[in-house]
C-alpha positions in Angstrom: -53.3 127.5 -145.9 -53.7 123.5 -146.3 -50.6 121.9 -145.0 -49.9 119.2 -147.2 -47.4 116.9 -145.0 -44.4 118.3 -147.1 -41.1 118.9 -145.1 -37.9 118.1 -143.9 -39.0 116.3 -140.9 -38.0 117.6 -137.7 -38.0 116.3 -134.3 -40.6 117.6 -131.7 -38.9 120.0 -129.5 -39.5 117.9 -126.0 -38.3 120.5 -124.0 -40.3 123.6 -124.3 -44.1 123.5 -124.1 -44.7 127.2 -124.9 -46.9 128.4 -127.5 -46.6 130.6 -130.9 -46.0 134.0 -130.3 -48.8 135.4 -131.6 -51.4 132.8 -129.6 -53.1 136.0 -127.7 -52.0 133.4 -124.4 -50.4 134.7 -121.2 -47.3 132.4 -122.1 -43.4 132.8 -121.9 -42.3 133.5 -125.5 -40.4 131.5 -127.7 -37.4 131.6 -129.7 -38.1 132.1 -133.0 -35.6 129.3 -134.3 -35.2 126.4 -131.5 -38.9 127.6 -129.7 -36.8 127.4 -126.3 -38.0 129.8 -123.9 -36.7 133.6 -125.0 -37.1 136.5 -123.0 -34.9 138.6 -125.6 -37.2 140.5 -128.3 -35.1 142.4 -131.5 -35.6 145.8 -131.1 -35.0 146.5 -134.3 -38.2 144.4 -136.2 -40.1 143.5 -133.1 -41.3 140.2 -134.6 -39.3 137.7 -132.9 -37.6 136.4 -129.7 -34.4 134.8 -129.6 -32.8 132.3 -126.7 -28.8 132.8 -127.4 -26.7 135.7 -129.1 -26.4 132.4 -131.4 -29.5 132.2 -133.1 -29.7 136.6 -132.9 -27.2 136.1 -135.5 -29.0 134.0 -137.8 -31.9 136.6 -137.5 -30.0 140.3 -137.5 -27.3 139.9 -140.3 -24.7 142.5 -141.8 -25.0 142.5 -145.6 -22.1 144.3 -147.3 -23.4 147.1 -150.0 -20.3 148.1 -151.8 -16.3 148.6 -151.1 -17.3 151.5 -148.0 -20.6 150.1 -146.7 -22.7 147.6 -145.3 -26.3 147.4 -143.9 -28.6 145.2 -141.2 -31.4 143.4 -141.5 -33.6 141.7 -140.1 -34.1 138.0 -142.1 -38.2 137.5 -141.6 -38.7 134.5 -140.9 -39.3 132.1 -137.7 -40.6 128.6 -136.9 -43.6 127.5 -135.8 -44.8 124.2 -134.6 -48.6 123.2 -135.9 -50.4 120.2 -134.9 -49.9 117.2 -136.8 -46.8 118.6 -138.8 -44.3 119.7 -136.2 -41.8 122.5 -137.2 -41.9 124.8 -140.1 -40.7 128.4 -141.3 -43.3 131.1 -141.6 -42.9 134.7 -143.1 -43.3 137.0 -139.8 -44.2 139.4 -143.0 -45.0 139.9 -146.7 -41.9 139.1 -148.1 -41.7 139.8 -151.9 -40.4 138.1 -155.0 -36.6 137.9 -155.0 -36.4 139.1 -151.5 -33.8 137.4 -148.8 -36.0 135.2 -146.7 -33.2 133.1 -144.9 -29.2 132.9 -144.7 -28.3 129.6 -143.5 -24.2 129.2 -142.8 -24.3 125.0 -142.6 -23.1 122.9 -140.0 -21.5 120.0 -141.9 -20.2 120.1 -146.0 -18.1 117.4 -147.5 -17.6 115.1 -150.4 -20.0 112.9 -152.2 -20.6 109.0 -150.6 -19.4 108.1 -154.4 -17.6 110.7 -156.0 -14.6 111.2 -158.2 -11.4 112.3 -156.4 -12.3 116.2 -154.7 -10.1 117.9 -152.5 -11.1 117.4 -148.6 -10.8 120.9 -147.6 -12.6 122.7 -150.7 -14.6 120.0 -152.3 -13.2 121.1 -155.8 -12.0 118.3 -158.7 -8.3 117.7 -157.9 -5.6 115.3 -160.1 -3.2 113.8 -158.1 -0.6 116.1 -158.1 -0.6 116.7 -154.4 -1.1 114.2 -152.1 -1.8 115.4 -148.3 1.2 114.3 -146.2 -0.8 112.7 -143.0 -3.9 111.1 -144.7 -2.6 110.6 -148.2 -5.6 111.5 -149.6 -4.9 113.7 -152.9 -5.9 117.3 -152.5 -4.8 120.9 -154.2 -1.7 121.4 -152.5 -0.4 122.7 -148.7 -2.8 125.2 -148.0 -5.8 122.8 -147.9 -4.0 120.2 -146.7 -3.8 122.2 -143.6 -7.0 124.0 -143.6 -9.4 124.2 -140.5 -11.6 121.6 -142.2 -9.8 118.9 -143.2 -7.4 119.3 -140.3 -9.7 117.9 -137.4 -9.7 114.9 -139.8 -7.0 114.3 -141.0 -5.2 112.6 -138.2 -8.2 109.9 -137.9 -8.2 109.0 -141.5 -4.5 108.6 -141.0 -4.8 105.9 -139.1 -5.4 103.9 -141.6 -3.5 104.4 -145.3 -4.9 104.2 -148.4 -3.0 101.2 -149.0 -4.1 99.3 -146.4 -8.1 100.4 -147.3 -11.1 97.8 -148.1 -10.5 97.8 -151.8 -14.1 99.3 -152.4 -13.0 102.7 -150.4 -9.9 102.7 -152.4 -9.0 105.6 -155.1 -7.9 104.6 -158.3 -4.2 106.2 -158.3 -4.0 105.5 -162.1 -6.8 107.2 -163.3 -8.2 110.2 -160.9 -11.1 110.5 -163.5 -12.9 107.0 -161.9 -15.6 107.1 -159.5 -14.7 106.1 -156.1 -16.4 104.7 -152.9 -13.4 106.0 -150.8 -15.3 109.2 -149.5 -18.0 107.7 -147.7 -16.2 107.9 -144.3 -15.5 111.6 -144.9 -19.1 113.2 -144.0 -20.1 111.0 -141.4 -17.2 111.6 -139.5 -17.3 115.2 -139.9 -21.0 115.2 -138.6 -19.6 112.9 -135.8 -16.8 115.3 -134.7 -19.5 118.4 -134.5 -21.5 115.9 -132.4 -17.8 115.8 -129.7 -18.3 120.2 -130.5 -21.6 120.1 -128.0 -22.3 123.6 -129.4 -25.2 125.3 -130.9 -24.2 123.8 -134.6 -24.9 120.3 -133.4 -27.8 120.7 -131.1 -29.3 122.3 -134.7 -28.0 119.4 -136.9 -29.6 116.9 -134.2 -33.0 118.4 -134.1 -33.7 117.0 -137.6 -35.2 113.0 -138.1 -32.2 110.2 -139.1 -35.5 107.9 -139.9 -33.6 105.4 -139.1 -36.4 103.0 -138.9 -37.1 103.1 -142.5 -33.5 103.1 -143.0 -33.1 99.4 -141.8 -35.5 98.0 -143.6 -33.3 98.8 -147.0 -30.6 95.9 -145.6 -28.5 96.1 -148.9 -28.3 99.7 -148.1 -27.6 99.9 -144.4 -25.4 96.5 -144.3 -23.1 98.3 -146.5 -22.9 101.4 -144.6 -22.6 98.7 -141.6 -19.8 96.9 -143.5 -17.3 100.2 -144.7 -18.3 102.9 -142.4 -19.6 101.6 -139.0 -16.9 98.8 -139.0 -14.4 100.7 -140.7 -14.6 103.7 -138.4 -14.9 101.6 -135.2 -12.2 99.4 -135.9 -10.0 100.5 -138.8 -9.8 104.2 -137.3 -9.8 103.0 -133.9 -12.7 104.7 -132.8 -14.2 102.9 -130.5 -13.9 104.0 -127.4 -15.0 107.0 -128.8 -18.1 106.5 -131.0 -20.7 103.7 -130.6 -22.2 102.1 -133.8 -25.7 104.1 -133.1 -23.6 107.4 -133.3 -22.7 106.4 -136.4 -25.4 105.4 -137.8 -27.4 108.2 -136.6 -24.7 110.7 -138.3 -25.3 109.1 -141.6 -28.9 109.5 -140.9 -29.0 112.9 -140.7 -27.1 113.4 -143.5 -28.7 111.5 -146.1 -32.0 112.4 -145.2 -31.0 116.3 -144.5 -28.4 117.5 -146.5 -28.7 119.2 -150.0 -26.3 118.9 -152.7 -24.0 121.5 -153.5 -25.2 123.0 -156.6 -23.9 126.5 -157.8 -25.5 129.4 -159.8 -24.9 128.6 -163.4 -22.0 131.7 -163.8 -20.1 129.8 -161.2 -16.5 128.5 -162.1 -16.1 125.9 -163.8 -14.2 123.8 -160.7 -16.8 124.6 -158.2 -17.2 122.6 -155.4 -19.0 119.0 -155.5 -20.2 117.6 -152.8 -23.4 117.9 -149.9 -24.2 119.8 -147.2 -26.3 120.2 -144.0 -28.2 123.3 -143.3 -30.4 122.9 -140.6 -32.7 125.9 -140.7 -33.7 125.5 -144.8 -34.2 121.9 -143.3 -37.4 123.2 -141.1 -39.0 124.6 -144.5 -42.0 122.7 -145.6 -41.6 121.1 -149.5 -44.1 121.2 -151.7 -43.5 120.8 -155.4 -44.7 124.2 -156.2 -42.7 126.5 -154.1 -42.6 129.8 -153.1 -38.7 130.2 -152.2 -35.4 128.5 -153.6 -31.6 128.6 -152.4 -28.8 129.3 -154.1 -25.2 129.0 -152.5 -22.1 131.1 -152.5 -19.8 128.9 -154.2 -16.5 130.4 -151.9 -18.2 130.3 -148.3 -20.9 127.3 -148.9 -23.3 129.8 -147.2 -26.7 129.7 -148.4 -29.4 132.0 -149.4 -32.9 131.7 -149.6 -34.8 133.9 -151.7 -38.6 134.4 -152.5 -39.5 132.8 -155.9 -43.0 134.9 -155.6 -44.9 137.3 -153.0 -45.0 135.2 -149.9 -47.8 137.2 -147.6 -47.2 137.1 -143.9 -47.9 133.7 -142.1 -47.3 132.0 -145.1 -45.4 129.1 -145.4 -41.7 129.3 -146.8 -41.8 126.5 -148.8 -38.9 124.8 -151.0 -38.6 121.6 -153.5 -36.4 119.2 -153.4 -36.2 117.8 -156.8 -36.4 119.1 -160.5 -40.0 120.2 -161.4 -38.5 118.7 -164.7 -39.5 114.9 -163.1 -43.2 113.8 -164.0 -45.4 112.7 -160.8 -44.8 109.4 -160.7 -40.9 109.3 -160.5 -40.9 112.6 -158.5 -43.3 110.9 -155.7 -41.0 107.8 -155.9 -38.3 109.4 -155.7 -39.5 111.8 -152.7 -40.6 108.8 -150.5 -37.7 106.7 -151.2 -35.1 109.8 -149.8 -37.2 111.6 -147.5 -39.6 108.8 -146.4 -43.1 110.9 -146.7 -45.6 110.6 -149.8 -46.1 114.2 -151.3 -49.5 115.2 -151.8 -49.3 118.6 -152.7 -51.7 120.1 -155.2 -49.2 119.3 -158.2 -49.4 115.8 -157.1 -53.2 115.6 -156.2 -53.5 117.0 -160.2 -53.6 113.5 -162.7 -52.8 116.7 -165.3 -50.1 118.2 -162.7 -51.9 121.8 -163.2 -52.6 121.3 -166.9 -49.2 120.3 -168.5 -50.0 117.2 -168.8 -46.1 116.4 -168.2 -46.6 112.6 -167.3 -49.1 111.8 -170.7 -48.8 109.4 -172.8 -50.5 109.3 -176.0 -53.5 106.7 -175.9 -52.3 102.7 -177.7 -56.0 103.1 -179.3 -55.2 103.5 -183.2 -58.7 104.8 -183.4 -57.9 107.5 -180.7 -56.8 110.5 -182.5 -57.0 112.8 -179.3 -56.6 110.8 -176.2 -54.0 110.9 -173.7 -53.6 108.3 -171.1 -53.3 109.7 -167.4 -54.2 108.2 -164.0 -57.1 107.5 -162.4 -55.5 108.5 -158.7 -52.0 110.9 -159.5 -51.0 109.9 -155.5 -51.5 106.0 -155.9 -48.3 104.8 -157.8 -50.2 101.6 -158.9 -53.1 103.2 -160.3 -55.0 102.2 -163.5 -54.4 104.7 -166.2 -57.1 105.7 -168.4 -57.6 107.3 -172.4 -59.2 111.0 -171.0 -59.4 114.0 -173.9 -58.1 117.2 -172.9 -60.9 119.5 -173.9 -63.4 119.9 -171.5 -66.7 117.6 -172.0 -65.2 115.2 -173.3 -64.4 111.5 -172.7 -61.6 109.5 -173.4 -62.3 106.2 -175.0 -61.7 104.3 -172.1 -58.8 102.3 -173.2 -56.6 101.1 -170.2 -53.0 100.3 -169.4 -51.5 99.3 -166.1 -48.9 101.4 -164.2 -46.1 99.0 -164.8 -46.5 99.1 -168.5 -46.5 102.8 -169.0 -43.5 102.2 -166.0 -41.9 100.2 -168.9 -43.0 102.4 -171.9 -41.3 105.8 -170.1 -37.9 103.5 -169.1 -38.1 102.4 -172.6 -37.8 105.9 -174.1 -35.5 107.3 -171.1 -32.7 104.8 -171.9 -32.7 106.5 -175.3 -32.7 109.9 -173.8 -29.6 108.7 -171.8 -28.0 107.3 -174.5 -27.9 110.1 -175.8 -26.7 111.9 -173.0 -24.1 109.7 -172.9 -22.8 109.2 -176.6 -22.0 113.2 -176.9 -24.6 113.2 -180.2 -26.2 116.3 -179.0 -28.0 117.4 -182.4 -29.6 113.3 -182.0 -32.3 115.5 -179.2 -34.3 117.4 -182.1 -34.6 113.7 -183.2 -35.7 112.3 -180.4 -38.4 115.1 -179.7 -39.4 114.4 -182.9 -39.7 110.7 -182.7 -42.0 110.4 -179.5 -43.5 114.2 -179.5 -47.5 113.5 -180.1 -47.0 109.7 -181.1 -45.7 108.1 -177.8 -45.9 111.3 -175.8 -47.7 114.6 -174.8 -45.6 116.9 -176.5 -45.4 117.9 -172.9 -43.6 115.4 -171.6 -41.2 115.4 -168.9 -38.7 113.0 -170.8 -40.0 115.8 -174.1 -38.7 118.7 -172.2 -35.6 117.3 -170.3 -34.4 116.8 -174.2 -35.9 120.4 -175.5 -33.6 121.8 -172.1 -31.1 120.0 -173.0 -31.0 121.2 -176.7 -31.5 124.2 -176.0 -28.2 124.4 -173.7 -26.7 122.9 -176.3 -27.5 125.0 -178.9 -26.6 128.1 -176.6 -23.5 126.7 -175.3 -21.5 125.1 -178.6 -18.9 126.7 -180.7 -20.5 126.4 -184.1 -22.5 129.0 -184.7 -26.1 128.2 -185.0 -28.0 128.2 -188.6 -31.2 130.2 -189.1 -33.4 126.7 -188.9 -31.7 125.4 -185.5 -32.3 129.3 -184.4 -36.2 128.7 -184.9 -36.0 125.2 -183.4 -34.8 126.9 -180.3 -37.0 129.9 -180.6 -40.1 127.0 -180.8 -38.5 125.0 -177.3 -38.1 127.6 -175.7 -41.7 129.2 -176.1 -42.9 125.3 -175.3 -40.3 124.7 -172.6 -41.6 128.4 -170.8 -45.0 127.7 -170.9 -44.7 123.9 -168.8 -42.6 125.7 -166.7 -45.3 128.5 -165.9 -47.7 125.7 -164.6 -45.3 123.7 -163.0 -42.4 125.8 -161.5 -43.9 129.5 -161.8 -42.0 132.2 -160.6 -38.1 132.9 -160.0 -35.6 130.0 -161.0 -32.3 129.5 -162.8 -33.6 127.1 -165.7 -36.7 129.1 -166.3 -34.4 132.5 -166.5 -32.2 130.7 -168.9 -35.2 129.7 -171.2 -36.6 133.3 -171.2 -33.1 135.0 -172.1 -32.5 132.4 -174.8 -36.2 133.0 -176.3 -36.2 136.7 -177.0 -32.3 136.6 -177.6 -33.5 134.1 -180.4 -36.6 136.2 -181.1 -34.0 139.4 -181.2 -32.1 137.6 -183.8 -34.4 136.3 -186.1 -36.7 139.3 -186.1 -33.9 141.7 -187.2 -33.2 138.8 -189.5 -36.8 138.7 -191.1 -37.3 142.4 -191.3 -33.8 142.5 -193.6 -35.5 139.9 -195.7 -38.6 141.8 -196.1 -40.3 138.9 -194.0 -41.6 141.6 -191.2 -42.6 145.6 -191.3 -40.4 147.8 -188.9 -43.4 148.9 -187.0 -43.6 145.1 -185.7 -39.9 144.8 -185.4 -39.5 148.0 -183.1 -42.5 146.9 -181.3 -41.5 142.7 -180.9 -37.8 144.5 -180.2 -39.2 146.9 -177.4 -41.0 143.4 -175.7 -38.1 141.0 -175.9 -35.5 143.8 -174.6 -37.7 144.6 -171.5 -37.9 140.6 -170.5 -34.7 140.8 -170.6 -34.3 144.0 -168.5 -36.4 142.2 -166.3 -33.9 139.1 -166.1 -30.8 141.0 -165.6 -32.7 142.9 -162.2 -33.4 139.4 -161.2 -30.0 138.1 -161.9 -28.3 141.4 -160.2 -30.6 141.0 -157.2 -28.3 137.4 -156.6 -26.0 138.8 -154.2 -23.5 136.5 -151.8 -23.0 139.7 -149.9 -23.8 138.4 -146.0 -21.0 139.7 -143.7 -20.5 136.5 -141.2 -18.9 135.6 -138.2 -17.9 132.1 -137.9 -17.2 132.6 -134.2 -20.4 134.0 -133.7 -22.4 130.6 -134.8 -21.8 128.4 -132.1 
């Protein structure tokens, strides 16, 4: 497979200087997660080595069936170190769609940097009622206040009340509704404390990059992390005898270039956790914006799961994405390289048409263009010309050009209405913008087209009112248009695309019954668009069923 440069970077394993296992060498083996030397083999799947009765656990794990009974199995998967890319996961066999590829417990959770008020132990919204005795921070009552968590804490951020705080990491104590700065010293330190641990957890965590290189050079950035966590830790919370500034720094490294957010499957409760996270093995995985796997977390343990989106054959990379396939190539590239430091150039990204869905097009300024869509000349050079091109095959554009920073201004232009609209409430105002910029601004394709037709869609799903027989063919047509860019750009298994096939032939249910009681369709065609639509949505369910949080662990076992 070509490796494209796409994945959480990891540091090169200085220690061992062992090869794969499969190199057909007289070498020692490795272990399949840290590549140490490993004279242990599982005898129940054969396919790896391990070091430590650690990281045997995070291969062999107990998955819990029903009530009466459980099962083992082996997770297939194991890293590999290739030349020029360092560390990534590879299926040690075919692995198919929907299958577990990867349970990864986390090292390190906690709260947002900027984040409304959450409780420290279980990252859910809290209100104020209940303020934790030592720190004063507000939390859901006694029980958290005292959990394992927040307790190793708790008496450092003690030392200094929230009274006597840097206004900027103060919480608003009239209105627990505002955003606040004040848990930006709570992940860092936690990160820092599993540093003191020495264990297995840590050594993990620390194998990933902190790129703290390209970190400095953002000096509003790091001279505010210098200013209210560095400073405020080493002198505020009187750690300095016990932390040096390059700890620190180094912790929030790892964090913000590491950690995932802590986003829930879409039946989870309302009050679900909010927050980040560190898991260090879906860290290894290589992104690329067309994945084959994706990760969903248990909303009560934090634990995550990795799945396979598609058939992953063996060898194969396991590959994740780290943003919405929503986000058109040019803001998904920025966005990649400004978090992750790397520039994706992944066949999506290589693709001026990202794989035919035109999702970054813009309709061509030419008033004597009828068909022509501008789109770049080079899709992995952010300052490239863009050019009028036709989308049927031997055809030419008519050669009309516009600069990157003024379709740049054209797309801000239009997404400050999209978020004005977000923002105001006026849901049924989306149809209207689709409308508006659908085939006169836009490719009807658009990402800023489809974040609104997702968003409509939701919202037509979601309301109280109950939706009239027009609005139920305006969803019925995004949804077919909303599938179909997803197919190119995000194929197989995910949440959003699952949601916009169960809406589509629930809508298609509806309004065929409908048009076969208003003579508008035979029942031959009804019966037969019936049978289609219900076994789609067979299919979801199996797919939906198949997310289980079912992984039996051992906390004591992990480090």
């Amino acid at each position: 497979m070509n490796i494209a440069l796409l994945r959480m970077p990891t540091r090169e394993n200085k220690v061992n200087t062992c090869t794969g296992l499969n190199s057909g060498v007289n070498t020692v083996q490795v272990c399949f997660l840290c590549q140490a030397p490993a004279s242990e083999q599982c005898s129940q799947c054969k396919m790896v080595y391990y070091c430590s009765k650690a990281h045997y656990n995070l291969h062999r794990v107990t998955l819990q069936e029903d009530d009466s009974s459980s099962k083992e199995i082996c997770l297939p998967y194991k890293t590999e170190n290739r030349p020029g890319i360092g560390r990534v996961l590879i299926a040690t066999r075919t692995i198919k769609p929907m299958e577990l590829v990867l349970i990864d417990p986390g090292t390190v959770t906690g709260p947002n940097y900027t984040s409304k008020p959450v409780c420290l132990e279980c990252l859910r919204p809290v209100n104020g009622n209940y303020l934790c005795p030592g720190c004063e921070y507000p939390m859901c009552d006694n029980l958290c206040s005292t959990g394992p968590i927040h307790l190793k804490e708790c008496e450092i951020i003690s030392k200094c009340k929230p009274a006597n705080q840097p206004p900027t990491l103060q919480i608003d104590r009239e209105n627990y509704e505002k955003v606040t700065n004040a848990y930006a010293i709570i992940t860092p330190l936690r990160m820092l404390l599993l540093e003191e641990s020495n264990g297995d957890q840590w050594n993990r965590s620390n194998q990933l990059m902190d790129h703290q290189e390209e970190r400095v050079e953002n000096i509003e950035e790091w001279s505010w992390y210098e200013k209210y966590i560095v400073n405020y830790y080493l002198h505020d919370l009187k750690l300095a005898g016990r932390f040096t500034p390059a700890q620190i720094h180094h912790a929030i490294g790892l964090i913000n270039v590491n950690s995932v957010a802590l986003k829930f499957p879409m039946n989870a409760a309302s009050k679900a956790p909010e927050g980040k996270g560190l898991y260090p093995i879906f860290a290894i995985g290589s992104h690329y914006c067309i994945c084959n796997a994706r990760y969903t977390l248990d909303p009560q343990t934090r634990i995550m799961y990795v799945r396979a989106r598609c058939l992953i054959p063996m060898g194969m990379e396991i590959s994740v994405q780290y943003l919405s396939a929503l986000y058109g190539n040019f803001k998904r590239r920025k966005k990649i390289k400004d978090e992750w430091y790397f520039d994706c150039v992944c066949r999506r990204c290589s693709d001026p048409t990202e794989r035919g869905s035109f999702i970054s097009a813009v309709r061509c300024t030419n008033s004597n263009c009828i068909d022509g869509y501008l789109l770049p000349q080079n899709s992995l050079d952010s300052n490239s010309t863009w050019t009028c091109q036709y989308l049927e095959p031997l055809k030419q554009g008519c050669g009309i050009e516009m600069s990157s920073e003024d379709i740049s201004k054209l797309v801000e232009e239009i997404e400050e209405h999209l978020e004005g609209i977000n923002s105001s409430g006026n849901f049924n105002e989306y149809l209207e913008f689709v409308q508006l910029y659908s085939e006169t601004l836009l490719h009807k394709n658009h990402y800023l087209i489809m974040t609104a037709a997702r968003n409509l869609i939701q919202w037509y799903t979601y309301r109280s009112a109950q939706i009239n027989d027009q609005e139920l063919r305006n969803k019925l047509d995004l949804c077919r248009q909303l599938d179909q860019v997803l197919g190119k750009i995000d194929p197989g298994y995910s949440e959003i695309r699952s949601f916009v096939q169960k809406e589509l032939h629930f809508s298609n249910l509806v309004i065929n019954q409908r048009d076969m009681h208003a003579g508008l369709m035979d029942r031959e065609t009804y019966l037969e668009e019936s049978r289609i639509s219900m076994k789609v949505l067979d299919e979801l369910d199996r797919y939906k069923n198949s997310i289980k949080f079912n992984c039996v662990w051992n906390s004591s076992a992990a480090d």
